[in-house]
N, CA, C and O atoms as CSV, one atom per row, in Angstrom:
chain,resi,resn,atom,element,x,y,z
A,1,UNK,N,N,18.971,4.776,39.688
A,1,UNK,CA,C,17.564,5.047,39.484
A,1,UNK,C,C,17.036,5.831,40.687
A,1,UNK,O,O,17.190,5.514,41.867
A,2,UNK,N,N,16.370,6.935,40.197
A,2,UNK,CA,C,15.662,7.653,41.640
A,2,UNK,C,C,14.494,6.994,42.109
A,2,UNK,O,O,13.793,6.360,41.321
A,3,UNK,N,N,14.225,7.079,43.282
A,3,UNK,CA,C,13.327,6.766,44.406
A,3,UNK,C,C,11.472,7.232,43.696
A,3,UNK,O,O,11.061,8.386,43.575
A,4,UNK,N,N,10.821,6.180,43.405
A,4,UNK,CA,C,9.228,6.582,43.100
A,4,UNK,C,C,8.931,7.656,43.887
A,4,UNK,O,O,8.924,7.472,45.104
A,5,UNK,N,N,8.617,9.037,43.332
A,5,UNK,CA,C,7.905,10.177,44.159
A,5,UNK,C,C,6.316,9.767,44.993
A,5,UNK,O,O,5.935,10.608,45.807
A,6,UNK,N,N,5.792,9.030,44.874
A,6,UNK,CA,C,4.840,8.449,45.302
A,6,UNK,C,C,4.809,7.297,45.889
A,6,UNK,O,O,5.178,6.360,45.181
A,7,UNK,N,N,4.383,6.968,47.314
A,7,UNK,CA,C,4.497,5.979,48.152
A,7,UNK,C,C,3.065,5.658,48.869
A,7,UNK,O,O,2.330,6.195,49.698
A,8,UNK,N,N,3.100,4.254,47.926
A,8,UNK,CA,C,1.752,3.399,49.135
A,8,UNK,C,C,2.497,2.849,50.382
A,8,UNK,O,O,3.462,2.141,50.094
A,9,UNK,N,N,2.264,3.018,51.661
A,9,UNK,CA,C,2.879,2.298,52.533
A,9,UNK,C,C,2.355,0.953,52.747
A,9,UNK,O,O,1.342,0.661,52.112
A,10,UNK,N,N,2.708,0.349,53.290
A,10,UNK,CA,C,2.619,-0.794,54.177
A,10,UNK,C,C,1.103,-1.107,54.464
A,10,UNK,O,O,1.247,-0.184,55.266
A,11,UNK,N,N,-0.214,-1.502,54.600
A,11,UNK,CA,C,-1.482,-2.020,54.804
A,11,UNK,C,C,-0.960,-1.569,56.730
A,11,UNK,O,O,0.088,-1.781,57.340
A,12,UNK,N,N,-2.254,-0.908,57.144
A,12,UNK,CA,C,-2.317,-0.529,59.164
A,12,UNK,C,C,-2.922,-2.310,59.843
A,12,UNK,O,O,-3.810,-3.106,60.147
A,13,UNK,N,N,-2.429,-2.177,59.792
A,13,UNK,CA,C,-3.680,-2.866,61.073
A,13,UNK,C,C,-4.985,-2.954,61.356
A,13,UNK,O,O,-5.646,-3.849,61.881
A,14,UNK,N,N,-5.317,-1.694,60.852
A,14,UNK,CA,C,-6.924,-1.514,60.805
A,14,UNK,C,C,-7.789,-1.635,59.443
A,14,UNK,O,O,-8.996,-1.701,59.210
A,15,UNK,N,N,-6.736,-1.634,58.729
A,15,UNK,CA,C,-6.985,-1.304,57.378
A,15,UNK,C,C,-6.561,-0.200,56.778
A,15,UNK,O,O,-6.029,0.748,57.355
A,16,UNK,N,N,-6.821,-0.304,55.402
A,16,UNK,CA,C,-6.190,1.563,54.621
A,16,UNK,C,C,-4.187,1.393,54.164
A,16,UNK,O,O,-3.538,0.390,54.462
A,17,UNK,N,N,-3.876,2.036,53.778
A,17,UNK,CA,C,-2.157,2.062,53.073
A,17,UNK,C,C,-2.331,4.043,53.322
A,17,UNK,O,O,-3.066,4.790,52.674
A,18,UNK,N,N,-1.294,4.453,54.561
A,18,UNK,CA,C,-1.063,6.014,54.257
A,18,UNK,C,C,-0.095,5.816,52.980
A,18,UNK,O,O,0.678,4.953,52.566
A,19,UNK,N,N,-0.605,7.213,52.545
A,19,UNK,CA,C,0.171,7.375,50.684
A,19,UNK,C,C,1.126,8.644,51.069
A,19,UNK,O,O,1.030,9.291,52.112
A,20,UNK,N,N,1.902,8.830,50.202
A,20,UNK,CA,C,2.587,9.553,50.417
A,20,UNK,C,C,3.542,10.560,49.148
A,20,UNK,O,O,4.321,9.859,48.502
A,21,UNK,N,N,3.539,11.898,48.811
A,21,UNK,CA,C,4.014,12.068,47.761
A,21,UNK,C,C,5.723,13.350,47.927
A,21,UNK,O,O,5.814,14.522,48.293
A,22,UNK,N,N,6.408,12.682,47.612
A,22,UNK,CA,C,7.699,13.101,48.013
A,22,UNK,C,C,7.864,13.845,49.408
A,22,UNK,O,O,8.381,14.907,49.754
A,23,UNK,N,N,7.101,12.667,50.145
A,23,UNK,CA,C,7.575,12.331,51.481
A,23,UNK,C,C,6.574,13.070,52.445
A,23,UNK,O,O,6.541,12.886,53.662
A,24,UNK,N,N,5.576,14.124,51.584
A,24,UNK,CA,C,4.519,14.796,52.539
A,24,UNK,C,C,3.193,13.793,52.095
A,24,UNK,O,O,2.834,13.425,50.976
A,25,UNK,N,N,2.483,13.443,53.781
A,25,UNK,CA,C,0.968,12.760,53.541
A,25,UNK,C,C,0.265,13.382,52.815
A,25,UNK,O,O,0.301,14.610,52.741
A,26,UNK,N,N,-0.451,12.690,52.192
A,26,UNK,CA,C,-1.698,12.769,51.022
A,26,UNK,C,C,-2.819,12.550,52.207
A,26,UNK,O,O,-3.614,13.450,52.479
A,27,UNK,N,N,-2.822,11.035,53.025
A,27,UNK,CA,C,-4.123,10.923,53.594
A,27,UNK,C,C,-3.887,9.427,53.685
A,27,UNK,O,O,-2.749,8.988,53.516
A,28,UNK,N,N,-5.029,8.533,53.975
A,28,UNK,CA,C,-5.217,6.699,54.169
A,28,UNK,C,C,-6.113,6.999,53.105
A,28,UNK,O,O,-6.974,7.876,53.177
A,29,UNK,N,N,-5.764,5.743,51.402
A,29,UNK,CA,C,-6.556,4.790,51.327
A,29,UNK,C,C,-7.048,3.690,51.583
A,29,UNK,O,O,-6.264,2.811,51.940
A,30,UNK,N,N,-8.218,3.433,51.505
A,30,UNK,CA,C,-8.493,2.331,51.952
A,30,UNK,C,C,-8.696,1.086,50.179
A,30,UNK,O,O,-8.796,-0.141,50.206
A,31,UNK,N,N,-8.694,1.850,49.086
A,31,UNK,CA,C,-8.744,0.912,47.973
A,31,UNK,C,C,-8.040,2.069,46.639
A,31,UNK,O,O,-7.357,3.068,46.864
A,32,UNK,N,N,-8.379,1.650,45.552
A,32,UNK,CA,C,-7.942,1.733,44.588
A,32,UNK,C,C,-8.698,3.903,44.385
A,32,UNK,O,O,-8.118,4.989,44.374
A,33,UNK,N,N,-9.954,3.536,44.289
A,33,UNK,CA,C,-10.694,4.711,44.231
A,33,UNK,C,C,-10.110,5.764,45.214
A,33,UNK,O,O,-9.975,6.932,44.852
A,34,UNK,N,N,-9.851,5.451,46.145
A,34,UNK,CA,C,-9.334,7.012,47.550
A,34,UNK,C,C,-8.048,6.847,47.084
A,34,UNK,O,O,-7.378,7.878,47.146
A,35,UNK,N,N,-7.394,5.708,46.558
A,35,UNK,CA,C,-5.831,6.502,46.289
A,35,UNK,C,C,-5.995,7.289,44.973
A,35,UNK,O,O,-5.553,8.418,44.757
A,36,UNK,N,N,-6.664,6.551,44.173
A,36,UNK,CA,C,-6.542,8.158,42.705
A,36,UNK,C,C,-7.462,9.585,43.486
A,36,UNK,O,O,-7.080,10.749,43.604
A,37,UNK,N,N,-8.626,9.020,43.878
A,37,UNK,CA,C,-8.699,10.305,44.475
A,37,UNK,C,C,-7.797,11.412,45.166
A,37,UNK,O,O,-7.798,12.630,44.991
A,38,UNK,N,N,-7.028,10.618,46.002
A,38,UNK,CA,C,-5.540,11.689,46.915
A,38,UNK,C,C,-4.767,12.123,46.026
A,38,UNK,O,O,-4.252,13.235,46.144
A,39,UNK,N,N,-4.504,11.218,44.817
A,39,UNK,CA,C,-3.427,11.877,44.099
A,39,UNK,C,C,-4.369,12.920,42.998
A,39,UNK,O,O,-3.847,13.926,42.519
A,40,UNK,N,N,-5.427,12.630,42.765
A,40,UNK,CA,C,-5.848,13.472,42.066
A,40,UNK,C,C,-6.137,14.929,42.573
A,40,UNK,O,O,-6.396,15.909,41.874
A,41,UNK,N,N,-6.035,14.861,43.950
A,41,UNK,CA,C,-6.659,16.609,44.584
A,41,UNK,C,C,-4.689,16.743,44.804
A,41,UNK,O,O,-4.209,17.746,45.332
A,42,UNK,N,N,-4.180,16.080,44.519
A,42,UNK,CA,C,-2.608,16.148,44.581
A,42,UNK,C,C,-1.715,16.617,43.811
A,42,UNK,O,O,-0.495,16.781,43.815
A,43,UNK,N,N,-3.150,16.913,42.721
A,43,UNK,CA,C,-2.552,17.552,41.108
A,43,UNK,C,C,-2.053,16.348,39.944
A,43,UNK,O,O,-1.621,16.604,38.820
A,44,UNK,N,N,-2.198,15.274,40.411
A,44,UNK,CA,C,-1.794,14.205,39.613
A,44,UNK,C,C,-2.666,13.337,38.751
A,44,UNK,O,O,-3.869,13.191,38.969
A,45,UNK,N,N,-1.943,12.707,37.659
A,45,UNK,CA,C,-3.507,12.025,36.888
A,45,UNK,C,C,-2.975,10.931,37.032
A,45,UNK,O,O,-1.973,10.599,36.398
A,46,UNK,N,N,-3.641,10.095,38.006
A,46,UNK,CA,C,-3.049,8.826,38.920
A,46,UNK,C,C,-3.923,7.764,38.105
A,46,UNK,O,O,-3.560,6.603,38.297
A,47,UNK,N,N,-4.801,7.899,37.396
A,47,UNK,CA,C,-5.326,6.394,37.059
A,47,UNK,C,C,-4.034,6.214,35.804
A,47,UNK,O,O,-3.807,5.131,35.266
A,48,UNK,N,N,-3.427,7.235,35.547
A,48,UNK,CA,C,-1.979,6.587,34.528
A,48,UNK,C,C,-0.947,6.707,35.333
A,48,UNK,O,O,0.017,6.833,34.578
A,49,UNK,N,N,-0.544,6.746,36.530
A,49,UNK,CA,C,0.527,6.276,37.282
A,49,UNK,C,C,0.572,4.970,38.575
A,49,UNK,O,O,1.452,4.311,39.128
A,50,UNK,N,N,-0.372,5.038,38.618
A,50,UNK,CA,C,-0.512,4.142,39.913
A,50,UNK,C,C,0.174,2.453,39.502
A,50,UNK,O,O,0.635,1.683,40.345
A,51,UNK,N,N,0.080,2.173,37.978
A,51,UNK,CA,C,0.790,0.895,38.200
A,51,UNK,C,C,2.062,0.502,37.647
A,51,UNK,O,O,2.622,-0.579,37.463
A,52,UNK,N,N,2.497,2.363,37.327
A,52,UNK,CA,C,3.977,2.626,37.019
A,52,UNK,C,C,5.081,2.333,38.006
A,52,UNK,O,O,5.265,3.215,38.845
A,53,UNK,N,N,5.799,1.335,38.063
A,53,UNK,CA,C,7.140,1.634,39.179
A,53,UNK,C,C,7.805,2.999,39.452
A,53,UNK,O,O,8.064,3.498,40.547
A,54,UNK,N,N,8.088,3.640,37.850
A,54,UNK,CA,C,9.158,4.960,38.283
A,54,UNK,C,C,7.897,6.134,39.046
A,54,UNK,O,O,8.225,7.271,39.385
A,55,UNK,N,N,6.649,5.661,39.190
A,55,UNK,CA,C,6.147,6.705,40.015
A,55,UNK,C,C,5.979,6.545,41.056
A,55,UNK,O,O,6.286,7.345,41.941
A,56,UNK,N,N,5.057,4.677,41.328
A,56,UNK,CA,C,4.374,4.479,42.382
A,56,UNK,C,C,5.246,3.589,43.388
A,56,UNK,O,O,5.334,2.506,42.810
A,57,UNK,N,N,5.677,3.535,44.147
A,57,UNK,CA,C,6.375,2.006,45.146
A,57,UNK,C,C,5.203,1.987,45.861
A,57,UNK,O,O,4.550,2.959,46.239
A,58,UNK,N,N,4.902,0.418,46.078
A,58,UNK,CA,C,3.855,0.150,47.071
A,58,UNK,C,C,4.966,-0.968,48.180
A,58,UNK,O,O,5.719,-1.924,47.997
A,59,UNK,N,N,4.454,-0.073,49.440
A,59,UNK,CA,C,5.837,-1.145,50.514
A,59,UNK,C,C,4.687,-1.629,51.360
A,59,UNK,O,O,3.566,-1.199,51.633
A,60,UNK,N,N,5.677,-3.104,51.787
A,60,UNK,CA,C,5.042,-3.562,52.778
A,60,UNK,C,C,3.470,-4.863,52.428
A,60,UNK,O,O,2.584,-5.349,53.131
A,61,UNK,N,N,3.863,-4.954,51.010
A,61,UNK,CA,C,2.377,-5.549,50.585
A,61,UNK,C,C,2.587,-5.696,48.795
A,61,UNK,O,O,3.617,-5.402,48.189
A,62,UNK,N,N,1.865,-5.998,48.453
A,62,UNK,CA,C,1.204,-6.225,46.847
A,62,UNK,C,C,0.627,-5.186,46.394
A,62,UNK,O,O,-0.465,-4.976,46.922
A,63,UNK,N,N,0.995,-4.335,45.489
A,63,UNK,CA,C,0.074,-3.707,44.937
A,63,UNK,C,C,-1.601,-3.861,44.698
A,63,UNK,O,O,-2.245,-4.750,44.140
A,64,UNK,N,N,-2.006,-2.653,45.339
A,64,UNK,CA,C,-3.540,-2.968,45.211
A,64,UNK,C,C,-4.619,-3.905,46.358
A,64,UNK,O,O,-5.832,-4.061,46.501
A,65,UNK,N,N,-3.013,-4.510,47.205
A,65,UNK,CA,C,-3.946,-4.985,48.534
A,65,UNK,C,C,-4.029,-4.181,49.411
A,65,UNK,O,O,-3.080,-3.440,49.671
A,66,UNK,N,N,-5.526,-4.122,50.273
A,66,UNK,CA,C,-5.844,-2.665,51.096
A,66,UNK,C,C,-6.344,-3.976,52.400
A,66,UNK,O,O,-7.127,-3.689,53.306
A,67,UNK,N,N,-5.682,-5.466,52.237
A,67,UNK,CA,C,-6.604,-5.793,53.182
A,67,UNK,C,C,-5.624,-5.513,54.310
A,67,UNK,O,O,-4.425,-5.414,54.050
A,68,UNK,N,N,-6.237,-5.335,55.981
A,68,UNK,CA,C,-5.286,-4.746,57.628
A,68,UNK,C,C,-4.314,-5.726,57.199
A,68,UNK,O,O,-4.443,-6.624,56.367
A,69,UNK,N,N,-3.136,-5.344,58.038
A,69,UNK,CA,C,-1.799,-6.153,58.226
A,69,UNK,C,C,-2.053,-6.811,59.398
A,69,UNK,O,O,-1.208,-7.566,59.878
């Protein structure tokens, strides 16, 4: 199976998950809304991928948690 082209990382410390789309930054969300937003100026129609596995991996956390590490 190939690797999700799209990566939530890990929750900072401060808050926010950097995203990531075949390996170049998008930007920090901090919730649900700024990550479709990134993927959407990303060319992507993310409110139908984001809770796909073969697109999205979220590391380091739960999907959808934005609270600091």
């Amino acid at each position: 199976m190939k690797p999700a082209p799209i990566v939530v990382h890990r929750p900072s410390s401060t808050g926010g998950r950097r995203v990531t789309v075949n390996g170049e930054i998008l930007g920090l969300a901090h919730d649900d809304r700024d990550l479709i937003e990134l993927l959407r100026r990303a060319g992507l129609d993310a409110e139908a991928l984001i809770d796909d596995p073969a697109w999205v991996e979220w590391r380091g956390g739960r999907a959808h948690d934005w609270d600091a590490a």
